[in-house]
C-alpha positions as CSV (number, residue, x, y, z in Angstrom):
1,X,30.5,4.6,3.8
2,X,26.8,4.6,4.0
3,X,24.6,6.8,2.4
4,X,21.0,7.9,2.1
5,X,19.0,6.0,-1.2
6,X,17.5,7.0,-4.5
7,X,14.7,6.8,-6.3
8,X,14.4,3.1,-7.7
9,X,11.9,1.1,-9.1
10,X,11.3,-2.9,-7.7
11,X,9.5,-4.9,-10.3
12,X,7.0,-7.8,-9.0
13,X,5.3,-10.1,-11.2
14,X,3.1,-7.5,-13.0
15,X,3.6,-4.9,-10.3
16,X,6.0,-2.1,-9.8
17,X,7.0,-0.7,-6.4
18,X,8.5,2.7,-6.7
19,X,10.9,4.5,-3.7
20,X,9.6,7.8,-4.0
21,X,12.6,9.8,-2.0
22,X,11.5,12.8,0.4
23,X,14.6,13.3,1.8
24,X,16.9,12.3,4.4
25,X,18.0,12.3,7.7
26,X,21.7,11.4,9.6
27,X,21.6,10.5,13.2
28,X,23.6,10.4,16.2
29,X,24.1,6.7,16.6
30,X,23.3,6.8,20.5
31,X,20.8,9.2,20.2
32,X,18.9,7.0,17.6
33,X,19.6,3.4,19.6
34,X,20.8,3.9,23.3
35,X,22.7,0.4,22.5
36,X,25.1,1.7,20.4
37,X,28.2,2.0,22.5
38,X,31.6,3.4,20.6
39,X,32.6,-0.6,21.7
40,X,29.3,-1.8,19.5
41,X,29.4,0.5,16.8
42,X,32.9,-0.7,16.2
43,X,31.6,-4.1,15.2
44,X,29.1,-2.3,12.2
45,X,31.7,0.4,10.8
46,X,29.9,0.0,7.3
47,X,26.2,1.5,8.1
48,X,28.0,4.6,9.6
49,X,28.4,7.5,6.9
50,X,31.9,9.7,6.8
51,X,30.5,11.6,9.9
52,X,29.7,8.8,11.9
53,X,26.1,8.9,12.3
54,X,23.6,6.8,10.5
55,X,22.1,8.0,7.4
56,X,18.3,7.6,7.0
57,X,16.6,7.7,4.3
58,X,12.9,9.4,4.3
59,X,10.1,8.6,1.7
60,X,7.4,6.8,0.7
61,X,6.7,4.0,-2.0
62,X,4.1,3.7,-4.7
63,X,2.2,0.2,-5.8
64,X,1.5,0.6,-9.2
65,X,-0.9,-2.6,-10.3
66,X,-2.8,-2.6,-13.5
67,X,-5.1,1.2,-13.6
68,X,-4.4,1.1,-9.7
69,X,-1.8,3.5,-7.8
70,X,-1.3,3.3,-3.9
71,X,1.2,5.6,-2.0
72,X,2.4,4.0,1.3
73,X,3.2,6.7,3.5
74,X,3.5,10.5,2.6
75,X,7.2,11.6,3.9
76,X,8.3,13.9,6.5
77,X,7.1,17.6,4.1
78,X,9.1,20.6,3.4
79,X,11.3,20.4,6.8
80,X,15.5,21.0,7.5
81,X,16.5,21.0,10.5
82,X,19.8,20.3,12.9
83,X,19.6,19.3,16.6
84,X,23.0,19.0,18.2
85,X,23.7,15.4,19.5
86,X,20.6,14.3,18.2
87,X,19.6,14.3,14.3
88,X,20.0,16.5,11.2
89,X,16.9,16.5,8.6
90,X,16.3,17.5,5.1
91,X,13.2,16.8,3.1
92,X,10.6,18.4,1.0
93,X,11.0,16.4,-2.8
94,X,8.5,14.0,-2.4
95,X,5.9,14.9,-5.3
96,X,9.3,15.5,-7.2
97,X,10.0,12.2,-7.2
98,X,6.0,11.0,-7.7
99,X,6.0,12.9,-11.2
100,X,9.5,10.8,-11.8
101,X,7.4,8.0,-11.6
102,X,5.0,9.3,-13.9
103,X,2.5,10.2,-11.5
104,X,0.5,13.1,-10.8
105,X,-1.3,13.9,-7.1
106,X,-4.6,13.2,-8.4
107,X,-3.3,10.0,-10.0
108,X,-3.5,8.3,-6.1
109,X,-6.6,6.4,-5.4
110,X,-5.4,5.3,-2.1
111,X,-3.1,6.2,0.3
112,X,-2.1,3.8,3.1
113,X,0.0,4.8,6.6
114,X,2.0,2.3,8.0
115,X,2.0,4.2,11.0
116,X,1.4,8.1,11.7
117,X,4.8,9.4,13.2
118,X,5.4,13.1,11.6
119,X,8.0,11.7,8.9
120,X,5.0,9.7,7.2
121,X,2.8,12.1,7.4
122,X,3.9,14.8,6.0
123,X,2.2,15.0,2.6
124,X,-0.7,14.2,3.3
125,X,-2.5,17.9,4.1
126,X,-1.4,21.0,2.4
127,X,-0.3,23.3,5.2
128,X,-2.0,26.5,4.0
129,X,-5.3,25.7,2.4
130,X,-5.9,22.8,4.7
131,X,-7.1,20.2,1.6
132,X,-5.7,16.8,1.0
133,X,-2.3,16.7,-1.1
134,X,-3.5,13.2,-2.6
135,X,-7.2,14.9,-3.6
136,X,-9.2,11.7,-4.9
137,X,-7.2,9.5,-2.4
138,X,-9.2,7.4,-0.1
139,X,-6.6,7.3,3.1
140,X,-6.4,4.4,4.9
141,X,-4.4,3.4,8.0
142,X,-3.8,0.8,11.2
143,X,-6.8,-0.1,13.4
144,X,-6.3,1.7,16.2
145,X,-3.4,3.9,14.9
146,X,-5.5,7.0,14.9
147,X,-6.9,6.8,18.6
148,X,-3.3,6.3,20.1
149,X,-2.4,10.0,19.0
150,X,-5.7,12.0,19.6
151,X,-4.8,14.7,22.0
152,X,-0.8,14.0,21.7
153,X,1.5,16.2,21.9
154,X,4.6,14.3,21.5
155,X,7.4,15.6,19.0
156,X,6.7,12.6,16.4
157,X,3.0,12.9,16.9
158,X,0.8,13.6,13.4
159,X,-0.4,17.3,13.3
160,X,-3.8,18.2,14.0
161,X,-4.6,18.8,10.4
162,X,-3.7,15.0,9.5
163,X,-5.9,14.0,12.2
164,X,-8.4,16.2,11.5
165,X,-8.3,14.6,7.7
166,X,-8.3,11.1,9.4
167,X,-10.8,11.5,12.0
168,X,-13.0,12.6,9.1
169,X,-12.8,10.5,5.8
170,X,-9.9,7.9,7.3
171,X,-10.6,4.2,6.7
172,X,-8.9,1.8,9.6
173,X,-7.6,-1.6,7.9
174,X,-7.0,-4.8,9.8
175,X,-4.6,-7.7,10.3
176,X,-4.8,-10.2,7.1
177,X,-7.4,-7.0,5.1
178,X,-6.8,-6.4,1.3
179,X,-6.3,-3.1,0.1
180,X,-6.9,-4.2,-3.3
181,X,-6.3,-7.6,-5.1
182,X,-2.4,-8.6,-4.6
183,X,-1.9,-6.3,-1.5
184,X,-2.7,-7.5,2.1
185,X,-2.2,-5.9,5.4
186,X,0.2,-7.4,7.9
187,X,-0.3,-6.7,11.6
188,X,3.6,-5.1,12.9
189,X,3.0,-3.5,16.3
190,X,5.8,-2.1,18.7
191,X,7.1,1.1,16.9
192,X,3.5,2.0,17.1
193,X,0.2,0.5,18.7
194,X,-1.3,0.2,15.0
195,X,1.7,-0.2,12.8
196,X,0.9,-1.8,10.0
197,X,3.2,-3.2,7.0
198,X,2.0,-4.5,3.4
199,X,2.7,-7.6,2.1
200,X,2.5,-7.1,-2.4
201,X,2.3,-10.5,-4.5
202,X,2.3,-10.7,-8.3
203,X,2.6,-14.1,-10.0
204,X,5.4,-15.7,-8.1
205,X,7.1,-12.6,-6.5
206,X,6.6,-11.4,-3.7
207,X,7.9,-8.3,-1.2
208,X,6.8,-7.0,1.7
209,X,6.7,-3.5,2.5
210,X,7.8,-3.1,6.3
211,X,7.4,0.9,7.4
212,X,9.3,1.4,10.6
213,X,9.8,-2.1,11.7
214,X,12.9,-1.6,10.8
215,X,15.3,1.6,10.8
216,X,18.8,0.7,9.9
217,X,20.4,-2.5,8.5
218,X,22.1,-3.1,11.7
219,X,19.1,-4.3,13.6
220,X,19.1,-7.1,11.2
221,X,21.8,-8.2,13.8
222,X,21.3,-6.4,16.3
223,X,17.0,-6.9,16.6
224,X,17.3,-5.7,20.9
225,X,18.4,-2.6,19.7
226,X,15.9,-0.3,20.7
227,X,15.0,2.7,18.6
228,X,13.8,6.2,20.3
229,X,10.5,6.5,19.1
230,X,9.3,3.0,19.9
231,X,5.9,3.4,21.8
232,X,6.1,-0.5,22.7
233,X,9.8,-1.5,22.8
234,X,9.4,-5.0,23.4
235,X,6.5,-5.8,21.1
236,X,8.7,-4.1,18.5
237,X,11.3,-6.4,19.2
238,X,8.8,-9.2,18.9
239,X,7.6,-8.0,15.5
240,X,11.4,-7.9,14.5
241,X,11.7,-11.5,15.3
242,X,9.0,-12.4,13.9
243,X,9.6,-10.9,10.7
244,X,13.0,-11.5,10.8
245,X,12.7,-15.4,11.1
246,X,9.8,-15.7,7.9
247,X,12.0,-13.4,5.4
248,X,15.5,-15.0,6.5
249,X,16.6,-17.3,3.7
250,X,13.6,-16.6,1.7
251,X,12.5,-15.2,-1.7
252,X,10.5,-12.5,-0.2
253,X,12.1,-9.2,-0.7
254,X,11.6,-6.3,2.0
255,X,11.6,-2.7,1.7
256,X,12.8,-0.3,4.0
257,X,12.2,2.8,3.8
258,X,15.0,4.5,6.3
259,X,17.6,1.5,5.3
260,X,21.0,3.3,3.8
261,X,22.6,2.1,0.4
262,X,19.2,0.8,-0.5
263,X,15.7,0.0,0.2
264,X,15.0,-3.5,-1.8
265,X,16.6,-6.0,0.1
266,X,16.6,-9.5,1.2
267,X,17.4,-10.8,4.8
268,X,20.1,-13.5,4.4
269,X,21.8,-15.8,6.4
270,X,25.4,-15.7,6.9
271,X,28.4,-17.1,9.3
272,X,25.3,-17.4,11.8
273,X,24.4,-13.8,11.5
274,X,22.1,-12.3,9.1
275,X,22.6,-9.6,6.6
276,X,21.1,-7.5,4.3
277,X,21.9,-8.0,0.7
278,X,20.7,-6.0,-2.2
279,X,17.5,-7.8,-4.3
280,X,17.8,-8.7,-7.6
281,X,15.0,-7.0,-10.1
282,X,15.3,-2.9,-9.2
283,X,16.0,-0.3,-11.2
284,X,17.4,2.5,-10.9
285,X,15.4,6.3,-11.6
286,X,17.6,9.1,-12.9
């Protein structure tokens, strides 16, 4: 049965990517993909958990090169909930899991947003003072990713706070941009106008971390499936394919942050379908 990850620790060349673990989330498989029929699901029985639905995980990971620490994506926040037919949610461990790693708040000199949906924002502004959580953090995110959610009022929208933080001191990065030597921004549109993912090289490794292009394992087969909180459906299916076709086969490893089992994976090829396998090089974190 599938189940949310843990905290674990991906060593490349002379940097280290850390899963920081917020929490989790377990979906209703139709409510989360509106193509998963009890006739599809019963094709991919081993990405459902004992309930049925699909476990999530929620987090963020941490590039630590050399005297330089960047946090991609700040989780979902202190938040449980339980919607019938739709999604149960549990988070709130993030900075938890950062000291883990041996970090501290004020240790972050950058944070980066692959996107700005609620469940990677959610550390990012202290609810009651207001004040950044990352203090001496320059926050960095999409080109264009901020203007998409001014004035929204959608469910997965960034509060105002975060864009109040963003529209002030927020830095927009573009297609092919390094954030600092060894870690370069990758253009991944669909899930959101300015999705961005971040490609980390070291010597001869190299992974690439891909934020909500993907969600679950399954869409490694099944790339049409649609998830609910796709702005651009079909440009996320592009991005998919795209992505899907450079990492298939190859020594690139991929992190995803909502994948069950684990997040360090490779895309391989197998009996004409393609799989995700666990990558060689991760530690676990106790």
């Amino acid at each position: 049965m599938a189940a949310p990850c843990d905290q674990s620790t991906l060593t490349v060349g002379d940097v280290r990517i850390h899963y920081l673990p917020d929490g989790h989330g377990r979906f209703v498989p139709s409510a989360m993909f509106a193509a998963a029929t009890p006739e599809a699901l019963a094709q991919h029985p081993q990405y459902l958990d004992e309930a049925g639905r699909f476990p999530v995980s929620v987090g963020s990971f941490l590039i630590e090169s050399g005297d330089q620490n960047i946090l991609v994506d700040t989780g979902f926040g202190t938040v449980e909930m339980d919607v019938e037919g739709f999604a149960s949610m549990k988070s709130g461990k993030l900075l938890e899991s950062l000291a883990k790693a041996g970090k501290r708040p004020e240790d972050v000199q950058r944070v980066v947003f692959t996107h700005l949906h609620g469940d990677h924002v959610g550390w990012t502004v202290n609810p009651e003072t207001g004040a950044a959580v990352f203090p001496r953090a320059t926050h960095l995110v999409g080109a264009g990713e901020r203007e998409h959610w001014v004035g929204s009022t959608e469910d997965f929208a960034p509060s105002q706070p975060v864009q109040d933080l963003l529209n002030r001191s927020g830095v927009a990065l573009a297609d092919g941009e390094e954030v600092i030597p060894g870690v370069t921004v990758v253009e991944t549109h669909g899930h959101t106008p300015g999705h961005i993912s971040l490609v980390v090289a070291s010597g001869t490794g190299r992974a690439m971390i891909l934020g909500d292009v993907v969600h679950c394992p399954v869409q490694l087969e099944r790339a049409e499936w649609e998830m609910f909180a796709d702005v651009d459906p079909k440009a996320a299916k592009r991005t998919r394919d795209r992505l899907w076709a450079e990492l298939e086969g190859s020594s690139t490893v991929a992190a995803g942050g909502h994948m069950s089992d684990y997040v360090f994976g490779r895309v391989a090829p197998a009996q004409g379908k393609r799989q995700w396998v666990v990558a060689e090089g991760v530690s676990a974190v106790g």
